[in-house]
Residue, then its C-alpha position, 0 to 999 in steps of 0.5 A: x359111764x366110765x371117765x374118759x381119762x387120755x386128756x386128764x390133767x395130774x398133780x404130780x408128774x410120773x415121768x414118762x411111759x415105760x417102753x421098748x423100741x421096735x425093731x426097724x421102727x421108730x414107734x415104741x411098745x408101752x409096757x403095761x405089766x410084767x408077769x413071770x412065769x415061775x419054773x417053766x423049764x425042767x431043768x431048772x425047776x429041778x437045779x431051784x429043788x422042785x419037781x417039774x411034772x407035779x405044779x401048774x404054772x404060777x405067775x409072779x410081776x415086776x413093775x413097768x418101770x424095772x426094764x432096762x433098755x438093752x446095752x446099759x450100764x447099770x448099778x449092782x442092785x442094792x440090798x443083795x449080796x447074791x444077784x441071779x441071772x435068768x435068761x429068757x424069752x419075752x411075750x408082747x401082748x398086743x390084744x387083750x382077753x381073758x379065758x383064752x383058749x389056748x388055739x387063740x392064744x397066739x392072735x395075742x401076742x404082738x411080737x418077741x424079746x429077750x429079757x433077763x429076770x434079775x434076782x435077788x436070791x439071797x431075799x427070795x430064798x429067805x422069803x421062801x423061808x418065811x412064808x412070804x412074798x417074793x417081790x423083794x427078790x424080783x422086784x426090784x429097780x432096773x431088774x429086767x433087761x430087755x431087747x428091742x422087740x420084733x413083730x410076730x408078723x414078721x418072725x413068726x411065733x419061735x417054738x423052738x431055738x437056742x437061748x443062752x446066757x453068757x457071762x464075759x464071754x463064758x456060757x452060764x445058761x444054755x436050753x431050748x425054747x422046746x424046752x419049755x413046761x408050759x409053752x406060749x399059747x398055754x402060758x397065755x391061755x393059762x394066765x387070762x384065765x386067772x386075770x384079763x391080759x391088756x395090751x402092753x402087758x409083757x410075759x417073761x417066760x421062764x429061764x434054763x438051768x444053769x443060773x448063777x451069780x453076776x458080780x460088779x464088772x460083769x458083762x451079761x450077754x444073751x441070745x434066743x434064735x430069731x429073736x435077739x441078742x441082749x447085753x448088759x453090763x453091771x459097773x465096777 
């Protein structure tokens, strides 16, 4: 018999529970893992030196605790002299499974967000060099930025509309969710078969062409149609 572990007593304290408020709720989403999908738009894949049509999709992670609650200040990450944006659609799960068919995938997904998958650049590319890991260049403190999230239940599951990527007030990003290699329900579907989804487990989706640098000062503001609108700013 497994231990029944919600009254459970710690020796030290972790602070509280990651999480992202709800749209017009005052209840919030426990995130749980962060999973990313790796090259997911076309264009993008082919702007990073890669061939869209020839991989399936492949997964990296963040920890919980990289979200950073939407309109923040936050510090320039150390470590990098070249931090990347990469805006995108976010996946709340909110029923857990594995091998799920991709005609079930969406009774899984309890709502949207808008995130930015923050990158260090400069150590993923050495990384990718190397041969090794690439959590240093996406893992890091505060490197995922993210809106409050709305329910499936009532915006639906959007397929298709505008996500983009501003830059004080410059557009650095802009595609379609259409867009997409692998869409929802086959990114889900895909990934559950490699691991068990649980609920709180967040999907990043993948990010359009066009992303760059940021700098101290910058204001990142992003958008997906129906979803929200996400900013963040890195201090000077």
């Amino acid at each position: 018999m497994k231990d029944d572990l919600r009254n459970a007593k710690y020796v030290i304290d972790l602070g509280p529970q990651p999480s992202l408020p709800i749209v017009g709720s005052e209840l919030r989403f426990p995130v749980g893992r962060i999973y990313c999908v790796g090259r997911n738009y076309a264009d993008h894949a082919r702007e990073m030196g890669h061939d869209p049509d020839r991989e399936p999709p492949f997964f990296f992670m963040k920890p919980a605790n990289a979200v950073v609650q939407n309109g923040a200040t936050i510090a320039y990450p150390v470590g990098t002299a070249d931090c990347h944006h990469e805006i995108e659609l976010v996946v709340a799960i909110g029923k857990g499974g594995r091998n799920i068919p991709v005609d079930k995938a969406l009774e899984h997904v309890w709502g949207y967000g808008v995130g930015l998958d923050m990158t260090r650049r400069d150590l993923q590319g050495e990384a990718k060099k190397m041969g090794r890991p690439w959590e240093m260049g996406k893992s890091f403190d505060e490197s995922a930025p993210m809106t409050a999230l709305k329910a499936a239940a009532e915006i639906g599951h959007p397929a298709k509309g505008a996500i983009w990527l501003r830059i004080n007030g410059e557009v650095r990003q802009s595609g379609d969710l259409a867009m997409q290699i692998w869409n929802v329900q086959e990114q889900i579907a895909y990934l559950s078969n490699l691991v068990t989804l649980c609920p709180g487990d967040l999907i990043m989706t993948g990010t359009p062409a066009g992303v760059g640098p940021v700098k101290k000062g910058d204001r990142l503001e992003g958008h997906v149609d129906g979803v929200g609108d996400l900013s963040i700013t890195y201090a000077a």
